[in-house]
C-alpha positions as CSV (number, residue, x, y, z in Angstrom):
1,X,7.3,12.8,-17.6
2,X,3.9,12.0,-19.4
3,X,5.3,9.9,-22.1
4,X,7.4,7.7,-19.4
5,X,3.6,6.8,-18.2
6,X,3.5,5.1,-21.7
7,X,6.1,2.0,-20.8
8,X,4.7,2.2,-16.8
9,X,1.7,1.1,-18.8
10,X,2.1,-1.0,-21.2
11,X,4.0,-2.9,-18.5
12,X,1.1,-3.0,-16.1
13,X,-1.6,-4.1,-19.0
14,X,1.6,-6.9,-19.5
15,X,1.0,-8.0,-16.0
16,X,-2.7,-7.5,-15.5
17,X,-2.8,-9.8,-18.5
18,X,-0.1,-12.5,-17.4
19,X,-1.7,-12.5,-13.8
20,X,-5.2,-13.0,-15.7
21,X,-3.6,-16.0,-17.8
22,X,-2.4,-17.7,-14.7
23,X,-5.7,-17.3,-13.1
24,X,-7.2,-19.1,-15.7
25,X,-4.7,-22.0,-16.1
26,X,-4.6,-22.7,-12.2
27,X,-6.7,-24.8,-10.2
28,X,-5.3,-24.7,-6.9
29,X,-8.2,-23.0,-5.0
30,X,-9.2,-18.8,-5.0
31,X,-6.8,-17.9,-2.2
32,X,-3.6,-19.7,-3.8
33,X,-4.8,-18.6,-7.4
34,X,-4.7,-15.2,-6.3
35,X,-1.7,-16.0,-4.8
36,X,0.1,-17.4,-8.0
37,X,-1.2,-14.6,-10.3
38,X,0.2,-12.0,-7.9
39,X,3.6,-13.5,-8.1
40,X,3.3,-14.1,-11.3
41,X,2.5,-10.1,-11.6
42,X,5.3,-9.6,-9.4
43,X,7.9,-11.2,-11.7
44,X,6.9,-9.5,-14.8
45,X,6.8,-5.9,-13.4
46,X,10.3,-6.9,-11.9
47,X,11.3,-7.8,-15.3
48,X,10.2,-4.4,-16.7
49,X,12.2,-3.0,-13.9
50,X,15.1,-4.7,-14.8
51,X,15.4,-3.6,-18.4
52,X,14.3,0.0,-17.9
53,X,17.1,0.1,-14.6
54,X,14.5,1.7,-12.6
55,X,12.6,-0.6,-10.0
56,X,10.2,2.5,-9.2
57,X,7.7,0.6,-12.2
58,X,7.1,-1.2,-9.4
59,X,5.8,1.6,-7.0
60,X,2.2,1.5,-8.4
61,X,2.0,-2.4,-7.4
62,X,1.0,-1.3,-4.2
63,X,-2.6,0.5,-5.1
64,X,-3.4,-1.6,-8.4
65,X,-3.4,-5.0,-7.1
66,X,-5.5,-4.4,-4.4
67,X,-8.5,-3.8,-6.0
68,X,-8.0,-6.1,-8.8
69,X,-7.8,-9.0,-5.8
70,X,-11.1,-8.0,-4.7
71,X,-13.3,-8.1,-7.9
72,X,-11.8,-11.3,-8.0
73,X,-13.0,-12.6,-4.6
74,X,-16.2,-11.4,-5.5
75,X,-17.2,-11.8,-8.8
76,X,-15.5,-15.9,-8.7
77,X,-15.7,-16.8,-5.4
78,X,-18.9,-15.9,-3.5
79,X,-20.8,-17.7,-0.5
80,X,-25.0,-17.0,-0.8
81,X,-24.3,-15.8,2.9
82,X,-22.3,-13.3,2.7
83,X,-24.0,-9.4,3.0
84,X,-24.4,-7.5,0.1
85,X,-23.7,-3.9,1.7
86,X,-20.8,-5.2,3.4
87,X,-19.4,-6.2,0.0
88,X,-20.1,-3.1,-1.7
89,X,-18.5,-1.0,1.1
90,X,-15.2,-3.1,1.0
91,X,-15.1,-2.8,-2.6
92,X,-16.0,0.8,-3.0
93,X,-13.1,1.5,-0.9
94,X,-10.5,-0.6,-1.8
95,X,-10.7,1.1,-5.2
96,X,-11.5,4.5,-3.9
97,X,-7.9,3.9,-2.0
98,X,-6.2,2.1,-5.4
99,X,-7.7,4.8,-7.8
100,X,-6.0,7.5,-5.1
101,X,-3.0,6.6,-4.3
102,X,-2.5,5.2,-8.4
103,X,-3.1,8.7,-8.8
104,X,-1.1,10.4,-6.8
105,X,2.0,8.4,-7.5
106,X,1.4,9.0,-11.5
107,X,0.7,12.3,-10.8
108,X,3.9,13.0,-9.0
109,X,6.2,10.6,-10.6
110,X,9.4,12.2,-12.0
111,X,9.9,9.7,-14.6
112,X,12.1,7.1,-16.0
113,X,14.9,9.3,-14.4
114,X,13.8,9.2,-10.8
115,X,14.1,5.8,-8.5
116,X,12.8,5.6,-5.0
117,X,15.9,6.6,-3.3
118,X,15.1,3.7,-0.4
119,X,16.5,1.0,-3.6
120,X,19.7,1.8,-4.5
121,X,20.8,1.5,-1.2
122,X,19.7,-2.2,-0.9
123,X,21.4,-3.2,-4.7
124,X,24.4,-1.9,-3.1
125,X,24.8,-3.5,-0.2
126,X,23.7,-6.9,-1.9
127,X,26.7,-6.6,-4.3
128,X,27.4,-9.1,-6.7
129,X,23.6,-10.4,-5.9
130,X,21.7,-6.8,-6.5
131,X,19.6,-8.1,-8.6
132,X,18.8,-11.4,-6.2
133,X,18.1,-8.3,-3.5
134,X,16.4,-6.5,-5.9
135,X,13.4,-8.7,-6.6
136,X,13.2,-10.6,-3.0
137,X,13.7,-7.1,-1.0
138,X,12.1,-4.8,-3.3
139,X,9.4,-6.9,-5.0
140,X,8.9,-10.4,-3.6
141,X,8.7,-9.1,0.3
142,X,5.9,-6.2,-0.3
143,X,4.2,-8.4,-2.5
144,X,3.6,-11.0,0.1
145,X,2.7,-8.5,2.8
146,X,0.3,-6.6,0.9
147,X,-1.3,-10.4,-0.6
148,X,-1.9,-11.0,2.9
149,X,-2.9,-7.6,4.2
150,X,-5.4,-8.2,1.7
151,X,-6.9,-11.6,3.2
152,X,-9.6,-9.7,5.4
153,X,-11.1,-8.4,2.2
154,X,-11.2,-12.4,0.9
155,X,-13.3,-12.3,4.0
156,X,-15.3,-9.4,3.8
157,X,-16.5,-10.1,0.1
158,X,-16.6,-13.8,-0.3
159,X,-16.8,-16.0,2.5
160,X,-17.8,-13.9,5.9
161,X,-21.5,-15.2,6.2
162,X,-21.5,-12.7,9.4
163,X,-24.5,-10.3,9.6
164,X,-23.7,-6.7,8.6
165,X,-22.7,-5.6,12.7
166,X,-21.5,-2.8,14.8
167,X,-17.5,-3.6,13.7
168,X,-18.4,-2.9,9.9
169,X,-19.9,0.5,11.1
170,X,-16.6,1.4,13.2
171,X,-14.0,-0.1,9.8
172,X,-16.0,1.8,7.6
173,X,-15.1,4.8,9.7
174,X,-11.7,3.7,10.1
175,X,-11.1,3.0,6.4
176,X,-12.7,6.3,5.7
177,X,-11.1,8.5,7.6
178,X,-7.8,6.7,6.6
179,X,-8.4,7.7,2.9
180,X,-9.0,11.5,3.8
181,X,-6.7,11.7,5.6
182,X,-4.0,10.4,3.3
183,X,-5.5,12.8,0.6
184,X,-5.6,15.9,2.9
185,X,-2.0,14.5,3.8
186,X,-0.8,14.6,0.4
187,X,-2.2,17.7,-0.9
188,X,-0.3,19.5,1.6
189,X,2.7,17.8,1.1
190,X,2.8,18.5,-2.5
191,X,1.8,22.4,-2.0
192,X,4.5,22.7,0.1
193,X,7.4,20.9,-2.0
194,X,7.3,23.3,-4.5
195,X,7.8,26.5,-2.5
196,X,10.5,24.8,0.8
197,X,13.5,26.0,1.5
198,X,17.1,24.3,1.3
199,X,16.4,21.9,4.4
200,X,13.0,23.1,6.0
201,X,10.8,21.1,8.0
202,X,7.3,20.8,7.2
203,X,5.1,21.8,10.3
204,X,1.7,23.2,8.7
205,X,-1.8,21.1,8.4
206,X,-1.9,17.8,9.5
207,X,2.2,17.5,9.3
208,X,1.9,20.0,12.7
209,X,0.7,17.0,14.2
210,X,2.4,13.9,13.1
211,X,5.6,13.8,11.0
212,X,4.0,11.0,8.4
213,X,0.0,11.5,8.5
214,X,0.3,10.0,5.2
215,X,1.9,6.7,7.0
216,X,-1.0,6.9,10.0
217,X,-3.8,6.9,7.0
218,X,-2.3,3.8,5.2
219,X,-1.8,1.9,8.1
220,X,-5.6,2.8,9.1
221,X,-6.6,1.7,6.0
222,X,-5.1,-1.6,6.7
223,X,-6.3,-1.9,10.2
224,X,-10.0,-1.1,8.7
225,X,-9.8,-3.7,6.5
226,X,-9.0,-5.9,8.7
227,X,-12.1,-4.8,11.5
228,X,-14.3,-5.4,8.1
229,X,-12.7,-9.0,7.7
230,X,-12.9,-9.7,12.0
231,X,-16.8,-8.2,11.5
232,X,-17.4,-10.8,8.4
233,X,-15.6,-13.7,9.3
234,X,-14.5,-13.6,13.7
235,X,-13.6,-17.4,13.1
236,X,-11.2,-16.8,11.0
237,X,-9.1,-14.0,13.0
238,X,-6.0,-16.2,12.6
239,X,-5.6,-15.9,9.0
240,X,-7.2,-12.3,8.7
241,X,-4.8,-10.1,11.4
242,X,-1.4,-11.1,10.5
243,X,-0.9,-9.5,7.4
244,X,-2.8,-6.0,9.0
245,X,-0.3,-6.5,11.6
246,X,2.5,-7.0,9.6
247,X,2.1,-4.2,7.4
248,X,1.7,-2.3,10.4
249,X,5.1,-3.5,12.2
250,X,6.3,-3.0,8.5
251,X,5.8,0.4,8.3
252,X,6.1,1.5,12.0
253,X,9.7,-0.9,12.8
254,X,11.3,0.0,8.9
255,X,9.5,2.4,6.8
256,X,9.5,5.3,9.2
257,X,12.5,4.9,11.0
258,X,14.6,5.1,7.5
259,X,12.8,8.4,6.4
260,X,13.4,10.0,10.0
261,X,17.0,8.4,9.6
262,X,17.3,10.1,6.2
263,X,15.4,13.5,7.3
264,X,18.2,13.9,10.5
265,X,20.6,13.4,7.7
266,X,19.4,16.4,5.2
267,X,17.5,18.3,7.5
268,X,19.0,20.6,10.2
269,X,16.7,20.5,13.6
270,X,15.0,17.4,12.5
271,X,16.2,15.8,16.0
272,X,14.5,18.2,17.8
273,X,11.4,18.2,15.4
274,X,11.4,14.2,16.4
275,X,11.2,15.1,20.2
276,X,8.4,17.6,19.7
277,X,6.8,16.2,17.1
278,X,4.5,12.3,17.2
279,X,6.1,10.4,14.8
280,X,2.4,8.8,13.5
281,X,-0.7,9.4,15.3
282,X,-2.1,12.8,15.4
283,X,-1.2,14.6,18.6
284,X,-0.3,17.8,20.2
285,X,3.4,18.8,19.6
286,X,5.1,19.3,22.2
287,X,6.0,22.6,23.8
């Protein structure tokens, strides 16, 4: 698997570099150069994707761009107003998140040989136009949401001329505790792959309690981004909350009702497991 990382990054350098060129030819403002560099991005890792047949190259989108977005904010875009320990606790955890979750996926990446089995399904039913449904389903749409999930860190490190405040305490908590608990999430997950049985239902650590604590801590980390943004920048609520909200609804209306669709599928008992089990937040099974 370690020398499939090789193309996964020579295709990412490819894109850092094309969204970097596009940044520097474009004068249309920070927020739409950011914007044009991300699709930009977008369109050259769907382009790797294509050739290798895999659209999974696109997986590690999700954490790398993130971070990327916010040196940007900061080190080009920065009102003399905005506080300096709010900006270094959105940036420290933005990357602590990208540098994780880039991690993890690299870490337990198949390779070349292994897709996301949530794409196949969506070339297929697209037909003649898979690869139309490809980049607009696959690429273009979590693109956009994740651009403007990311808005409230625009906020946070460049413009918000807010006073640090009791709502950066409370996202810095939130964002925190999001993090953890996606690695403590993980870690269990990936002891206890290894060693299931033919159809067996995970029920230990924090999966006791929620059947996708590794869904609850992203969408935390989402949410806490978006109390840092409402701390920085209140004004400015209407362009900061919809794209927390709509990752949210994103995971919580799609995401989880396809892997509990697939799980009733594979898994014997997993109806029941749904009835006894929260399906996000932490919470008492039921008896």
């Amino acid at each position: 698997m370690s020398k499939d990382l090789i193309p996964v990054s020579i295709a990412y350098a490819v894109t850092i570099f094309g969204a970097a060129l596009t940044l520097y030819v474009c004068q249309s403002g920070f927020l739409l150069n950011a914007l044009w560099a991300d699709l930009v991005g977008t369109v050259i890792i769907f382009a790797f994707g294509r050739y290798y047949k895999n659209s999974s190259f696109y997986d590690a989108y999700w954490s790398v761009i993130p971070p990327l977005l916010a040196v940007y904010w900061l080190v080009f875009h920065v009102s003399p107003d905005v506080d300096a320990t709010r900006q270094a606790m959105v940036l420290i955890l933005v990357w602590l998140w990208g540098i994780r979750l880039t991690a993890n996926w690299a870490t337990y990446w198949e390779g070349l040989t292994h897709e996301d089995w949530r794409y196949a399904p969506i070339r297929e039913k697209a037909g003649k136009h898979k690869a139309i449904a490809d980049f607009l389903a696959i690429h273009l749409f979590p693109t956009l949401i994740v651009f403007f999930a990311c808005l409230p860190i625009f906020a946070a490190v460049s413009v918000g001329d807010n006073a640090l405040n009791w709502l950066d305490w409370i996202a810095f908590i939130v964002v925190s505790g999001a993090i953890l608990i996606e690695t403590i999430a993980d870690l269990q997950l990936h002891a206890f792959l290894p060693i299931r049985k033919e159809g067996e239902i995970m029920q230990t650590g924090l999966w006791k309690y929620s059947r996708h604590p590794n869904y609850f801590g992203e969408m935390s980390f989402w949410i806490g981004l978006m109390l840092f943004g409402l701390a920085a920048h209140p004004e400015g609520w209407w362009w900061i909350m919809p794209g927390g909200v709509a990752m949210t609804a994103m995971f919580f209306f799609v995401s989880i009702p396809l892997i509990d669709d697939r799980s009733k599928e594979n898994r014997p008992g997993y109806d029941e497991h749904m009835k006894k089990v929260s399906a996000i937040i932490p919470w008492f099974p039921a008896e």
